[in-house]
LUMROFI-635635 format. One record per residue (C-alpha): residue in one letter; x, y, z. Coordinates in steps of 0.02 Angstrom, whole numbers, padded with zeros to 5 digits, always signed. Example, Ala and Ser with C-alpha at 12.3 -4.5 7.8 and 13.67 -1.06 7.14 Angstrom:
! residues 2
A+00615-00225+00390 S+00684-00053+00357 
This chain:
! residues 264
X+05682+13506+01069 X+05798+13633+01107 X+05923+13619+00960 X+06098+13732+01005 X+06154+13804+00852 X+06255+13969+00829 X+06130+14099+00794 X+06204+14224+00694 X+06244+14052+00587 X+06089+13987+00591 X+06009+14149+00534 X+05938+14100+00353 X+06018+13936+00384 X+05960+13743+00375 X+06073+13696+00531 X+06057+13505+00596 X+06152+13470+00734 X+06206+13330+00821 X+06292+13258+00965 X+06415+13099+01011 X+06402+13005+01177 X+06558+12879+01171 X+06533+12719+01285 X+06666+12630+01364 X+06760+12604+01517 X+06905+12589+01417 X+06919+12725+01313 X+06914+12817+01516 X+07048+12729+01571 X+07161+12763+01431 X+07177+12581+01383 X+07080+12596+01225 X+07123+12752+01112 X+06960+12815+01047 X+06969+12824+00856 X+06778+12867+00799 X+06757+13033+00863 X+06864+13122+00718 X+06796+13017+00573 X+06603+13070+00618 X+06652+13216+00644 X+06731+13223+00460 X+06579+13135+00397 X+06425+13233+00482 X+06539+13386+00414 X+06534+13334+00269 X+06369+13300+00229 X+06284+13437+00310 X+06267+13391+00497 X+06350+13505+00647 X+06441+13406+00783 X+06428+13508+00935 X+06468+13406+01068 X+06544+13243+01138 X+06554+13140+01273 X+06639+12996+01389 X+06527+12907+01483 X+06594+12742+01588 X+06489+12579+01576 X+06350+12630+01700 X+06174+12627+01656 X+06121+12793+01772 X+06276+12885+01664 X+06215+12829+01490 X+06035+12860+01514 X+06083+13038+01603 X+06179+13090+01479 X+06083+13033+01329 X+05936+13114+01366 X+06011+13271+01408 X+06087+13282+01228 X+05933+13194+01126 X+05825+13329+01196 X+05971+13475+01154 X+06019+13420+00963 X+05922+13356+00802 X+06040+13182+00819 X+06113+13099+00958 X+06257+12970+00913 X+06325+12843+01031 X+06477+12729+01003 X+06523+12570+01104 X+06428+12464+01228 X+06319+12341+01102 X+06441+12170+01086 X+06408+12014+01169 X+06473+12021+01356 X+06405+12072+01513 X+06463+12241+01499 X+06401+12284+01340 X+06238+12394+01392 X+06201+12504+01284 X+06038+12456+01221 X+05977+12415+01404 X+06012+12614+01450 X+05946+12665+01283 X+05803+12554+01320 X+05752+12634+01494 X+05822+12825+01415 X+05658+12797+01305 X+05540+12711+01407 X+05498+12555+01302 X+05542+12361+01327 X+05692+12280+01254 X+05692+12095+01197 X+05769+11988+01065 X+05723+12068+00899 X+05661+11942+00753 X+05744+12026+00630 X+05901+12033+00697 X+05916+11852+00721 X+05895+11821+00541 X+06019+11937+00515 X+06139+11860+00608 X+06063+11675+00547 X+06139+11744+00383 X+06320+11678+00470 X+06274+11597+00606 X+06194+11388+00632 X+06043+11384+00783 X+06162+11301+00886 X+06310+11425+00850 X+06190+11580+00927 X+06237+11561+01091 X+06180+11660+01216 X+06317+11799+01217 X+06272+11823+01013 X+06091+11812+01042 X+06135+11950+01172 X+06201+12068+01038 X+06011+12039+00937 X+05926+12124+01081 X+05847+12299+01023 X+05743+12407+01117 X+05553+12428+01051 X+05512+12529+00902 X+05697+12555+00835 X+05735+12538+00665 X+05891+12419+00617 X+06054+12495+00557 X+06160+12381+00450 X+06343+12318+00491 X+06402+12240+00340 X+06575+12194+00440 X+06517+12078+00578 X+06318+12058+00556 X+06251+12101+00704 X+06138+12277+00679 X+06154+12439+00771 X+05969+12528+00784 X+05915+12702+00766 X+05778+12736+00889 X+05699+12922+00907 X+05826+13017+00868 X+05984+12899+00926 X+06095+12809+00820 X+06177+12665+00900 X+06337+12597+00829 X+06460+12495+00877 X+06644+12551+00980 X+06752+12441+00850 X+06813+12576+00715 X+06775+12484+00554 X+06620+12417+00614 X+06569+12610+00662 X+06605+12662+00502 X+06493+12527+00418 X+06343+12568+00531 X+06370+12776+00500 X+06389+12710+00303 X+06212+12641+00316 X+06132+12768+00414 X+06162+12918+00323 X+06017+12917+00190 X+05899+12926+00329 X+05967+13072+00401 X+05899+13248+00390 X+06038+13358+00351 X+06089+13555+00336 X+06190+13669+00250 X+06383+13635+00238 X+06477+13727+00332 X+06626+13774+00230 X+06806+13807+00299 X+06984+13889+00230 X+07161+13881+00307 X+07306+14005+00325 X+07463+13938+00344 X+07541+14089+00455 X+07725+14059+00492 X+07754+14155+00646 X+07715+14146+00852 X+07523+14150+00888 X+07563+14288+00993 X+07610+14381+00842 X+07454+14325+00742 X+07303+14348+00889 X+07269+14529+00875 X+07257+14547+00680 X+07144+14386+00695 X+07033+14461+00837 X+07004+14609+00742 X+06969+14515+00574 X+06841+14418+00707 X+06771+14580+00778 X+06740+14635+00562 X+06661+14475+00545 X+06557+14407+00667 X+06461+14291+00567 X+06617+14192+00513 X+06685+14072+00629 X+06893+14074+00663 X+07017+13976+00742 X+07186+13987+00774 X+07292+13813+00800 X+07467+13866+00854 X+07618+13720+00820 X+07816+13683+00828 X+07899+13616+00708 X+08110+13621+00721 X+08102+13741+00855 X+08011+13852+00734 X+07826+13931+00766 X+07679+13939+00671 X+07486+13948+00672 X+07361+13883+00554 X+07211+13998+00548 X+07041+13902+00494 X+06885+14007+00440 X+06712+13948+00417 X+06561+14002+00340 X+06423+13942+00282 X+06446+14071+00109 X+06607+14042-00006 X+06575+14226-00039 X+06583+14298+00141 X+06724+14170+00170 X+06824+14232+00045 X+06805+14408+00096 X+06850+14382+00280 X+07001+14275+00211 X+07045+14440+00111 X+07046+14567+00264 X+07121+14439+00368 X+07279+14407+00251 X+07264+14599+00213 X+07318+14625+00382 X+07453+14498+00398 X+07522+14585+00261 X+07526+14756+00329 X+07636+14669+00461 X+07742+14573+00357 X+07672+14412+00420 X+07735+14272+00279 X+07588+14160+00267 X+07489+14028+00133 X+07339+13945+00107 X+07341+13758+00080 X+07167+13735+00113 X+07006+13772+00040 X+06863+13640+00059 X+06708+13574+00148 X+06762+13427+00287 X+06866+13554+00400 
């Protein structure tokens, strides 16, 4: 597996990365705003896991099963939102199925899941559909509407419905593998990015090894920038923080932090 990570981050590091391959032909067309990617990204953050890339992919099977195993064989953890309700375009666990090689049938288990809501007679045939799991994946509880994601290799499936997402990524998380936290601080700079990029490029240039960004805004026809550093050390973090407010100063930049914390 061919894991990206930064490497001057990774050096001495416990890195886990991961990946996110939103499904849906709505989220494409614009009629669905997608509303998952930012909260796993705040959670994998959080506990220890690098999000490194995402993806749209419509409701084709050739475009899920492409793209998923491109990333599962690129990161430690491949997520995947949408795709696993109960109508004919739900097929999700069809292209994870044939991604992986392995049959995909109605899964025991995940009828008596759903039994826990559901009569015989009420498990129709588009809720029976939403019990079919591909062979050898492990159930992932949704304590909102039942019926289970699965984790299969090194995929997570979960559902395209936001609260339901957030149930499955809930359940999932003990059985993930995670790294060290990547820690993060923000400067508040009140003037035009123009103004800010070459004290920020040299602060970059002094310290390779810690990540920044600058995220220009207006606000009443006013300019500012908020300048995010990461690390993986509070220690270095602080001391690139220094030089780069150092030379702000020199300039007369006015500037703040109002951030200092692990989920940015």
């Amino acid at each position: 597996m061919n894991n990206k990570v930064n490497p001057v981050e990774s050096a001495g590091q416990d890195v886990v990365t991961a990946a996110l391959l939103v499904i849906g032909d709505e989220i494409l067309s614009g009629r669905t705003k997608d509303k998952n990617i930012g909260a796993i990204a705040d959670h994998l953050t959080e506990i220890g896991v690098r999000l490194s890339e995402v993806r749209v992919v419509p409701d084709e099977e050739v475009e899920i099963v492409d793209a998923l195993n491109a990333m599962r064989a690129r990161y430690h953890y491949v997520f995947t939102t949408g795709g696993i309700g109960p109508t004919h375009d739900d097929i999700t666990a069809d292209a994870v199925a044939q991604a992986f090689g392995v049959s995909i049938d109605i899964d025991p288990r995940a009828v008596a899941i759903m039994r826990q809501r559901f009569s015989q007679d009420e498990l129709t045939p588009a809720r029976l559909r939403m019990t079919r799991i591909p062979a050898g994946a492990e159930l992932v509880e949704n304590s909102v509407s039942l019926a289970p994601g699965f984790f299969i290799g090194n995929v997570i499936v979960m559902a395209g419905v936001p609260n339901i997402m957030e149930s499955m990524l809930k359940a999932v998380t003990p059985k993930l593998r995670t790294g060290t936290k990547l820690l993060s601080i923000t400067l508040h700079a009140m003037a035009p990015e123009g103004r800010i990029a070459p004290f920020l490029s040299a602060a970059q240039d002094a310290y390779p090894d810690v990540k920044m960004g600058s995220y220009p805004y207006v606000k009443d026809g006013r300019f500012g920038v908020h300048l995010v550093l990461r690390a993986v050390d509070q220690a270095r973090l602080e001391t690139a923080m220094a030089d780069l407010e150092g030379r702000l100063g020199k300039d007369d930049v006015p500037y703040e932090r109002i951030e200092s914390d692990q989920t940015q």
